[in-house]
PADRENKOL-301011 format. One record per residue (C-alpha): residue in one letter; x, y negated, z. Coordinates in steps of 0.1 Angstrom, whole numbers. Each point is the difference from the previous one (the first is absolute). Example, Ala and Ser with C-alpha at 12.3 -4.5 7.8 and 13.67 -1.06 7.14 Angstrom:
+------+-------+-------+-------+
: rest :    xx :    yy :    zz :
+------+-------+-------+-------+
:    a :   123 :    45 :    78 :
:    s :    14 :   -34 :    -7 :
+------+-------+-------+-------+
REM end
This chain:
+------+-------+-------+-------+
: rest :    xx :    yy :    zz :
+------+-------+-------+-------+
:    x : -1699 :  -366 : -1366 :
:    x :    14 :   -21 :    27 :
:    x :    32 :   -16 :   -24 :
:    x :   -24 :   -13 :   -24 :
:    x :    -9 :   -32 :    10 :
:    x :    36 :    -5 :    11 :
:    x :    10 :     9 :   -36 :
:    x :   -31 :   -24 :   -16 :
:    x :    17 :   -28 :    25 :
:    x :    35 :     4 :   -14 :
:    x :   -12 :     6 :   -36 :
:    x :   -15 :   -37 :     1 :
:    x :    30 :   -14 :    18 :
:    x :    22 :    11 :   -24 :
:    x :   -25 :   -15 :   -28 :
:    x :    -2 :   -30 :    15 :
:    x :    39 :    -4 :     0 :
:    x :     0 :     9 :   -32 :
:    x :   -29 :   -31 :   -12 :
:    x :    20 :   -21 :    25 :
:    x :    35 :     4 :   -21 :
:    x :   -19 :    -5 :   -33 :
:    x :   -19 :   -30 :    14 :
:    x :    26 :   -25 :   -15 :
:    x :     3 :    13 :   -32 :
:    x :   -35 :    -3 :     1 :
:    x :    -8 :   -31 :    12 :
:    x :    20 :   -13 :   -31 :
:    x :   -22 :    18 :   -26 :
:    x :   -36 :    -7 :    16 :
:    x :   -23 :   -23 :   -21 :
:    x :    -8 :   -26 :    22 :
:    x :   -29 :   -14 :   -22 :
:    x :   -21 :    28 :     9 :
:    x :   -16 :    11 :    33 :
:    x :    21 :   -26 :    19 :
:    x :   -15 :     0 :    31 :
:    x :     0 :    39 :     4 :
:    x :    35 :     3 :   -12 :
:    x :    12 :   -28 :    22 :
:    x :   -13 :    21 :    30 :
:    x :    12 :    34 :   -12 :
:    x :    37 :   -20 :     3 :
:    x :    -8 :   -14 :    33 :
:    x :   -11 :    36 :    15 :
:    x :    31 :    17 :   -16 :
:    x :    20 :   -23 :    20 :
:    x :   -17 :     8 :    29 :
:    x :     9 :    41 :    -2 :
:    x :    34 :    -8 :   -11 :
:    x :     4 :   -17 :    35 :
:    x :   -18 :    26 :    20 :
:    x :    15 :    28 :   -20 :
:    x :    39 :   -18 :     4 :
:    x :   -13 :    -5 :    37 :
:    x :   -11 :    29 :     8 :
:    x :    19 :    29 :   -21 :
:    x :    29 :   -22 :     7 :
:    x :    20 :    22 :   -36 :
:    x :    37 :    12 :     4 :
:    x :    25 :   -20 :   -10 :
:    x :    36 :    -3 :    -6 :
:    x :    26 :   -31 :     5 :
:    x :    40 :    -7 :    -4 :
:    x :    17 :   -17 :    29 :
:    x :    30 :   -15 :   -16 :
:    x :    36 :    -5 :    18 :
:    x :    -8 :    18 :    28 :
:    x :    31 :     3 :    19 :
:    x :    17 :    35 :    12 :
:    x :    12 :     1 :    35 :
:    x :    43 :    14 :     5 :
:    x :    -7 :    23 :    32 :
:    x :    28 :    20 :    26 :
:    x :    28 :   -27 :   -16 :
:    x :    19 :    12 :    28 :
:    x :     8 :    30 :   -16 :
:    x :    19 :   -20 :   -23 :
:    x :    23 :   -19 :    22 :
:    x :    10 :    32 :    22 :
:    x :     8 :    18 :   -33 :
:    x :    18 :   -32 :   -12 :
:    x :   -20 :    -3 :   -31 :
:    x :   -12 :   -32 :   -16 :
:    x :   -31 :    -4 :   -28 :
:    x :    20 :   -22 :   -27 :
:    x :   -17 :   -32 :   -14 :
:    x :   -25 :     7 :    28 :
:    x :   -38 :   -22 :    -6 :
:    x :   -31 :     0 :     7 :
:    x :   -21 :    30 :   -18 :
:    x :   -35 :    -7 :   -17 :
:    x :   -25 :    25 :   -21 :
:    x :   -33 :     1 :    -7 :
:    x :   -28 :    19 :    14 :
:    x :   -34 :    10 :   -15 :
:    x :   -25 :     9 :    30 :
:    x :   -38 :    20 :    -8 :
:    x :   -32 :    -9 :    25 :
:    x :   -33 :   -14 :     0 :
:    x :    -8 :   -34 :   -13 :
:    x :    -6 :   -20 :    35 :
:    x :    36 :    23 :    13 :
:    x :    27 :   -14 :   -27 :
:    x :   -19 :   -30 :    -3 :
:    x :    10 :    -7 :    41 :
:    x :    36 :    14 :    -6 :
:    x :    29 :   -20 :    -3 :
:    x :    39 :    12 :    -4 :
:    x :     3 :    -6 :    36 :
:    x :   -19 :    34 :     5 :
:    x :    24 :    14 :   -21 :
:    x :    35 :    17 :    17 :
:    x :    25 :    17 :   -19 :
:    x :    33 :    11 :    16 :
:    x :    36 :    19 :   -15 :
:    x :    14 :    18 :    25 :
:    x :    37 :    -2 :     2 :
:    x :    11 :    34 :    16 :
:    x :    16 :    22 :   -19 :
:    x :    17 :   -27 :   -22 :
:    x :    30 :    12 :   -15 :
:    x :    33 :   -21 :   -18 :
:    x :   -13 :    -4 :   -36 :
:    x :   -33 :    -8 :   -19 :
:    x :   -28 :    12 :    21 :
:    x :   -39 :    -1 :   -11 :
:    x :   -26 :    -3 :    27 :
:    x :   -33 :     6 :     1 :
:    x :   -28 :   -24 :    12 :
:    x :   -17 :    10 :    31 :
:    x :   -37 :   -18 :    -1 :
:    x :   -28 :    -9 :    26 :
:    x :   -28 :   -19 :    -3 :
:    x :   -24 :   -19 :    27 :
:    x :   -29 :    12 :   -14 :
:    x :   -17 :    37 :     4 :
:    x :   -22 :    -9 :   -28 :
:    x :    28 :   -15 :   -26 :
:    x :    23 :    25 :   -10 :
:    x :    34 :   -10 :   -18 :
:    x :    -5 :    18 :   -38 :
:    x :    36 :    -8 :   -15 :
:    x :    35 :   -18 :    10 :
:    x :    18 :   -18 :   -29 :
:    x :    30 :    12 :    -2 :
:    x :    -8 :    29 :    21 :
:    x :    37 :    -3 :    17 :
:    x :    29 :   -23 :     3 :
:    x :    39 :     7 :   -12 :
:    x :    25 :    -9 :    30 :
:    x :    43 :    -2 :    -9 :
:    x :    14 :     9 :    33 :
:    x :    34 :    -7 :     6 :
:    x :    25 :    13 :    30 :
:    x :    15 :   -28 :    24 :
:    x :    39 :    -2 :     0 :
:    x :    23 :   -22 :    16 :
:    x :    34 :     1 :   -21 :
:    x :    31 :   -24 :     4 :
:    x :     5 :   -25 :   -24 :
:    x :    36 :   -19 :   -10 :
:    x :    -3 :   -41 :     8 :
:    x :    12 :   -18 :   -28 :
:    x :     9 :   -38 :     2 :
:    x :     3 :   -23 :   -29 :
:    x :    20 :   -33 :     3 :
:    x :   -16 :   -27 :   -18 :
:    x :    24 :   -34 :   -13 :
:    x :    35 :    -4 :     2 :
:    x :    28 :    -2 :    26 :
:    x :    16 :   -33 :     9 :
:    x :    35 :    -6 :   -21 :
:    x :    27 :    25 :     9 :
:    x :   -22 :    16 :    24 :
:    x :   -15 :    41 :    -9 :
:    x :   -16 :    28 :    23 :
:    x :    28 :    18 :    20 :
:    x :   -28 :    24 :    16 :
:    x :   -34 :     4 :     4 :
:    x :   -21 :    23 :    23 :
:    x :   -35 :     7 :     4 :
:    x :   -14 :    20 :    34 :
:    x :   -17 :    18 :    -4 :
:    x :    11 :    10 :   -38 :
:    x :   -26 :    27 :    -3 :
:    x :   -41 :    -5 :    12 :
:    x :   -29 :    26 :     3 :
:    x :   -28 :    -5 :   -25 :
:    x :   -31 :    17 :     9 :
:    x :   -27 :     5 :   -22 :
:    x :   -18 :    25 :   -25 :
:    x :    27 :    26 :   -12 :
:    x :    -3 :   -12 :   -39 :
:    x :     0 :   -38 :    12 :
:    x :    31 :     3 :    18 :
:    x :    23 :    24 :   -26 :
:    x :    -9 :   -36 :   -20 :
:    x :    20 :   -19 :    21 :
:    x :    37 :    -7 :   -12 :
:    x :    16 :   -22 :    24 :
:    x :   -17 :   -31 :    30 :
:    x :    18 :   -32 :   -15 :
:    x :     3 :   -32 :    17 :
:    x :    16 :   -32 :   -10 :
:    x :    24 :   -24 :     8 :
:    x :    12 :   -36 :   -14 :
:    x :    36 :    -7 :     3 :
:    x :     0 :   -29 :   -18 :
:    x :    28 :   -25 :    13 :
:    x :     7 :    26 :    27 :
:    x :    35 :    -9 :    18 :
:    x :    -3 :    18 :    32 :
:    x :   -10 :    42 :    15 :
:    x :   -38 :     3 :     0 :
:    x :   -19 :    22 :    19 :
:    x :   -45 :     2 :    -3 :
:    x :   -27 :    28 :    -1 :
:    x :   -16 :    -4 :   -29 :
:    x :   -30 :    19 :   -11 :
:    x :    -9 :    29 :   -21 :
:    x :   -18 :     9 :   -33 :
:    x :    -4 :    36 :   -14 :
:    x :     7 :    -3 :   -33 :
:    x :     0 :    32 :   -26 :
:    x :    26 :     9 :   -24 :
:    x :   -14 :   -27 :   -29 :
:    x :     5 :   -29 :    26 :
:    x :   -35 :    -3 :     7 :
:    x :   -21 :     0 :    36 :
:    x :   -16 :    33 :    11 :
:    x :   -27 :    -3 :    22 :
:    x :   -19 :    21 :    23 :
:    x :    24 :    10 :    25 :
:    x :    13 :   -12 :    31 :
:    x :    39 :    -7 :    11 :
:    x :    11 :    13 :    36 :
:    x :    20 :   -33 :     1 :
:    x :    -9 :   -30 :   -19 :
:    x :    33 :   -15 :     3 :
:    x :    38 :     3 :    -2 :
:    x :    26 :   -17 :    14 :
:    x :    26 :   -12 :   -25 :
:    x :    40 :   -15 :     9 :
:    x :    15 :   -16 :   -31 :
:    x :    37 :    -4 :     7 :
:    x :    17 :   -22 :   -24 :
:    x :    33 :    -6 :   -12 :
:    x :    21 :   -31 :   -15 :
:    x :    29 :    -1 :   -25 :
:    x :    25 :   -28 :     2 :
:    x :    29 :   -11 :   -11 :
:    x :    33 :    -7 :    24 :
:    x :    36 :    -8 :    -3 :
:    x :    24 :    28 :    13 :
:    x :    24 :   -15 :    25 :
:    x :    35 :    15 :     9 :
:    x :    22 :     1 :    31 :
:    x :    36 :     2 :    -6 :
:    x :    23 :     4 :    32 :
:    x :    38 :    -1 :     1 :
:    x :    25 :   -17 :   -20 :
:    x :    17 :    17 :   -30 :
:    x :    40 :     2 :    -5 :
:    x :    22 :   -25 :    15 :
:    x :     4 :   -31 :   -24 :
:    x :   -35 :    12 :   -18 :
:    x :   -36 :   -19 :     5 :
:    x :   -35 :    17 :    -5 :
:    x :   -14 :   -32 :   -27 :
:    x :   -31 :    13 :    -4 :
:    x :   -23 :    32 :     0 :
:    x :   -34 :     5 :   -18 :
:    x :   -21 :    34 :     0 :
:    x :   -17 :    13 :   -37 :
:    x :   -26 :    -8 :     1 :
:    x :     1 :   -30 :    19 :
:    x :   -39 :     7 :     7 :
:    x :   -25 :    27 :     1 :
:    x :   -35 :     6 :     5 :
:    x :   -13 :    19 :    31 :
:    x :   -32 :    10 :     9 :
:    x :   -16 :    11 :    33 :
:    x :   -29 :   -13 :    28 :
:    x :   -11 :   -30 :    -6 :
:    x :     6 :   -16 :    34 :
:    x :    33 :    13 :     2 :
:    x :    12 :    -6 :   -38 :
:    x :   -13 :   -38 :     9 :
:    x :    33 :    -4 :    25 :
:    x :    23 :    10 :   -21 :
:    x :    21 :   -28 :   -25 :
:    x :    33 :    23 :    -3 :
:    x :    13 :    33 :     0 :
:    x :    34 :    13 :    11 :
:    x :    22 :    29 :   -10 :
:    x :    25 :    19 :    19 :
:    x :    23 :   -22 :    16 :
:    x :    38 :    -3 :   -15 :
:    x :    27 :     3 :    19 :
:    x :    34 :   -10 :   -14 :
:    x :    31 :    22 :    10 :
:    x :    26 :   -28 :    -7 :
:    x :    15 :    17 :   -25 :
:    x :   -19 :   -16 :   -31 :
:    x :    18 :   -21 :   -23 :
:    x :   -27 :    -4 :   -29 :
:    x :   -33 :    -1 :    -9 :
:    x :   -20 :    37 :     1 :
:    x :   -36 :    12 :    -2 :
:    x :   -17 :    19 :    27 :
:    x :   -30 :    19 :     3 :
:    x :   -22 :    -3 :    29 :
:    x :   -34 :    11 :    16 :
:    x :   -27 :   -24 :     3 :
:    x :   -15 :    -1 :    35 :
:    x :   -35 :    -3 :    -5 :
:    x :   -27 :    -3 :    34 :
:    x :   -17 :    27 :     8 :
:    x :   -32 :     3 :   -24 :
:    x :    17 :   -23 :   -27 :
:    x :    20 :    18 :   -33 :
:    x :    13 :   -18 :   -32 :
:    x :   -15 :     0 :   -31 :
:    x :    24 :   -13 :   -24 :
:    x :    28 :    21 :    14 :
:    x :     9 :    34 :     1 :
:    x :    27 :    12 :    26 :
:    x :    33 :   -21 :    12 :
:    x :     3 :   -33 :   -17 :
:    x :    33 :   -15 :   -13 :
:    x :    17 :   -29 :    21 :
:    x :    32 :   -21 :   -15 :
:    x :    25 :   -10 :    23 :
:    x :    23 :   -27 :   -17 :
:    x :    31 :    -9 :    18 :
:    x :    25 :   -18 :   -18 :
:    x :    39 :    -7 :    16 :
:    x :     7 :   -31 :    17 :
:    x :    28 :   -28 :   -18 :
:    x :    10 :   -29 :    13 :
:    x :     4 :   -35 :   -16 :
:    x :    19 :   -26 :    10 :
:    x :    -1 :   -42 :    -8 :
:    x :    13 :   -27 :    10 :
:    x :   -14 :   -38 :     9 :
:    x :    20 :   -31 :     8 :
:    x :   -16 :   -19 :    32 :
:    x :     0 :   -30 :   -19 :
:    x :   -22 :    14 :   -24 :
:    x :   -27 :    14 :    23 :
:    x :   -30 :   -24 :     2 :
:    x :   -11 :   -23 :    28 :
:    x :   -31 :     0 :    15 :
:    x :   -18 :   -18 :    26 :
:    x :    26 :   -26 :     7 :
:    x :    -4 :   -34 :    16 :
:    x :    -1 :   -31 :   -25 :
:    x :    23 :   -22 :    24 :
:    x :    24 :    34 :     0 :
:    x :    30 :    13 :   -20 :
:    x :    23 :    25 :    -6 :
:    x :    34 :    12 :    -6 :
:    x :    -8 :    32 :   -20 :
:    x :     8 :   -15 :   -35 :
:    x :    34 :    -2 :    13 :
:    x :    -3 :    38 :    14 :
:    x :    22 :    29 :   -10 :
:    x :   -14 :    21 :    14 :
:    x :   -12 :    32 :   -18 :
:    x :   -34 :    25 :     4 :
:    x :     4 :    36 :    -7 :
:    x :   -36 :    26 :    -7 :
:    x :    -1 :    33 :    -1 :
:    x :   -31 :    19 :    -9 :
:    x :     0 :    33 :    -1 :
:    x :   -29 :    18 :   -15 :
:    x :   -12 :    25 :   -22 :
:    x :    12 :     5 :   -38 :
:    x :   -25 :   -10 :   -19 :
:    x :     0 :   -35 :    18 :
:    x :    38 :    -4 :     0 :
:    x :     1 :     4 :   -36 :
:    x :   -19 :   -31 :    -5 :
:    x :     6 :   -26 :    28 :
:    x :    18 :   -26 :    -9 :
:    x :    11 :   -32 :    21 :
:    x :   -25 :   -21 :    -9 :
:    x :   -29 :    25 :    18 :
:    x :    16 :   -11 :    33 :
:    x :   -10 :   -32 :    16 :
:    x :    15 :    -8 :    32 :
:    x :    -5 :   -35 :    18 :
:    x :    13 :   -22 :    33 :
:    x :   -33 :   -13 :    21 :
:    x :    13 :   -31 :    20 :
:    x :   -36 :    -2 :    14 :
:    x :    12 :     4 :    40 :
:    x :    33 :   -30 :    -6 :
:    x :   -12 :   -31 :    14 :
:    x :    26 :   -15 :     6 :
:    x :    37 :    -4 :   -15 :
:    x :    26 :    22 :     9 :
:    x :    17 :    36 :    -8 :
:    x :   -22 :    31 :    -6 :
:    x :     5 :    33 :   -12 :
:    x :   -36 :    10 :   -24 :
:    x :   -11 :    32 :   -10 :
:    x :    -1 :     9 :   -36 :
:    x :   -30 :    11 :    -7 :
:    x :   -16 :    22 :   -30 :
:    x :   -32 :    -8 :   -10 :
:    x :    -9 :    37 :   -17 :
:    x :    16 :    19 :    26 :
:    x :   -29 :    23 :     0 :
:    x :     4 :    11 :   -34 :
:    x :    31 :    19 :     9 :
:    x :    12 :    33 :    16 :
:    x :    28 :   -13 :    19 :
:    x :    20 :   -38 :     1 :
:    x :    30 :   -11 :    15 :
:    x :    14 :   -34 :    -2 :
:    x :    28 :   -16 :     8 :
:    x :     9 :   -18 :    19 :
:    x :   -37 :    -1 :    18 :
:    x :     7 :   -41 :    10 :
:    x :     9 :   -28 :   -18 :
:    x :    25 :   -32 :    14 :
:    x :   -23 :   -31 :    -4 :
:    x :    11 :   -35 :    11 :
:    x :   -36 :   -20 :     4 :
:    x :     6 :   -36 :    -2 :
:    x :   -21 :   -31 :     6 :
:    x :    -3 :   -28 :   -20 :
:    x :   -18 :   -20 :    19 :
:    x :    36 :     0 :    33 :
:    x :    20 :     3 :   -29 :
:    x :    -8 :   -21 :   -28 :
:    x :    19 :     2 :   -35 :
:    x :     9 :    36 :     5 :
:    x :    -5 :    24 :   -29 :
:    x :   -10 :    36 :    -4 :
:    x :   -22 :    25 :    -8 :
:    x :   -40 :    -3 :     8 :
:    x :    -8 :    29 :   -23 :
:    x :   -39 :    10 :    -6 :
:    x :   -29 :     2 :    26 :
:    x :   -21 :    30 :     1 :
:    x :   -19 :    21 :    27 :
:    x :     7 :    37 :    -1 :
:    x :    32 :    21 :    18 :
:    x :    14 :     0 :    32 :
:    x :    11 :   -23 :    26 :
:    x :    31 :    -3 :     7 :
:    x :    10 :   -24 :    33 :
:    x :    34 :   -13 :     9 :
:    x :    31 :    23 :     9 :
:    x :   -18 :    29 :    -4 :
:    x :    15 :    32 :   -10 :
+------+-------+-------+-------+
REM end
């Protein structure tokens, strides 16, 4: 019987394991008032096998390595199959491993490599299992918690996107956006496939607060999805867009007419006016800025109009520029009243004096001499001028010295009239002086300073 004594061996092994795990239990009911001494040795040698049997039996075992981490192999395979693993991390399980004492008791997590391998990945949800190895022939790996990990996989797209811009604050008074262009107006988003059907439009922004003048920047870009909010996780082929902002002003100007010719013979053109008198026009801003009026169509009278008539015309607006308040021709009035004449009459003596010498005289108080105006001028002034609206005068402000002269009769408000003639043009004036011919008597009438000059024997 050569296994005996091997089987007597493991028989008290397994015995003194067994006294060993109840040792505790007891150690706690033992009554230490008796046999102290012996039972304090029987403790001591207990101890003793525990150690050698620990030491030298050396018991399996088993031990959890928490968060040991899981290895994404061949990710190459993702990239040339345009693939992407969404919300990508790190991956972590748990692993029980079975040995000898002394073996897991010298392991550590390090020893430990678990890898997913990536090949054969397809779109979709994807479970993979754990590959394991361990640095250790004596430690084997017993369980994996979870035994697998769950990948989304997602397909790479690149898909154009519209650019949006938004214009933030208002536009200066009378100014407002004419045009606006953005280049490029549509931008590649790559990303995963259900990231990038998310994406409703890349805005961008722009303050045209106060703006007066064409503005031109690149602003950038922000995928945003259809509820206005950012969507991240994808990448734009350009971050950036050029935007031009061509602006526009209103304003207001006067119209301004041309009228060429002259109507009927014995017929004036008084006035002419457009309705409206003004309009609003709108157009570039630069250009709008150098304009104050706006003609239409020029008039041309035939000569054959003998009262007042409404026309329509055309505006002629620059190029670029239209009207805003006015729709097709406008209206022009063309008043032309017939021409009267008027005549009165002024005695020389009458006419006032001005600008003659204190020491000098005159004969004209003894003058019979007689002034004739005609005026000749539209209608509606003929109707109400009356004699005392004309004011003529004799300046004496060139006689300095006594003698004959001939003076021009002068009309202070010649301006105001169409056409005057008097007559006679000159006056007969004896100039005398008092101080070679004292006790003479005449006429020294008023001093003044406005007219003409008249100067002796003129004609």
């Amino acid at each position: 019987m050569p296994n005996k004594p091997l089987k007597s061996l493991s028989s008290s092994l397994l015995s003194g394991i067994r006294w060993i795990r109840n040792l505790p239990r007891a150690f706690f009911t033992v009554n230490l008032s008796h046999n102290t001494g012996i039972k304090l040795f029987s403790l001591v040698l207990a101890i003793l096998f525990w150690v050698y049997v620990m030491d030298q039996v050396d018991p399996e075992i088993t031990k959890t390595f928490e968060n040991v981490p899981i290895q994404l192999i061949n990710l190459q395979e993702l990239d040339q199959n345009n693939l992407k693993i969404m919300n990508q991390h790190d991956y972590f399980v748990n692993v029980e491993v079975v040995g000898r004492r002394n073996n897991v008791i010298n392991l550590n997590s390090n020893s430990i490599y678990l890898w997913a391998d990536m090949r054969g990945v397809k779109k979709g949800i994807n479970t993979l299992s754990i590959n394991k190895t361990i640095n250790s022939e004596a430690v084997m790996i017993n369980t994996i918690l979870p035994s697998d990990i769950v990948l989304t996989v997602d397909q790479i797209v690149s898909l154009p996107k519209p650019v949006k811009v938004t214009l933030n604050g208002d536009y200066a008074t009378s100014i407002y956006q004419d045009a606006l262009m953005v280049n490029p107006d549509e931008i590649k988003v790559s990303g995963p496939e259900s990231v990038v059907n998310t994406v409703a439009y890349l805005g961008g922004v722009i303050n045209v607060s106060n703006l007066t003048s064409d503005l031109t920047k690149d602003i950038s870009l922000v995928p945003y999805n259809y509820d206005g909010e950012i969507v991240n996780g994808i990448t734009l082929d350009n971050n950036y867009s050029n935007v031009s902002l061509k602006l526009g002003k209103t304003k207001t100007v006067d119209l301004n007419v041309t009228v060429e010719g002259t109507p009927m013979e014995g017929y004036e053109v008084v006035s002419y006016k457009t309705i409206p008198e003004s309009i609003s026009i709108q157009g570039d801003v630069n250009k709008i800025n150098t304009i104050d009026v706006i003609s239409p169509e020029k008039i041309v009278l035939k000569g054959d109009e003998d009262a007042t008539f409404i026309i329509e015309k055309d505006l002629i607006l620059p190029e670029g520029v239209k009207a805003t308040t006015a729709n097709g021709p406008i209206q022009v009035e063309i008043e032309i009243e017939a021409l009267q004449t008027k005549e009165f009459t002024f005695a020389a003596k009458d006419l006032p004096i001005v600008n003659l010498q204190e020491n000098f005289m005159t004969d004209l108080a003894e003058s019979e001499q007689m002034v004739t105006v005609k005026i000749r001028e539209i209608e509606s002034v003929i109707k109400t001028l009356a004699k005392a609206d004309i004011h003529l005068y004799l300046n004496f402000s060139n006689v300095d010295k006594q003698g004959a002269y001939k003076l021009k009769v002068i009309i202070s408000d010649q301006d105001n009239f169409n056409d005057i003639v008097i007559d006679p043009v000159y006056i007969d004036v004896n100039v005398i002086d008092q101080a070679t011919n004292p006790g003479t008597t005449g006429n020294n009438g008023a001093t003044g300073n406005s007219g003409n000059v008249g100067t002796p024997g003129s004609n």
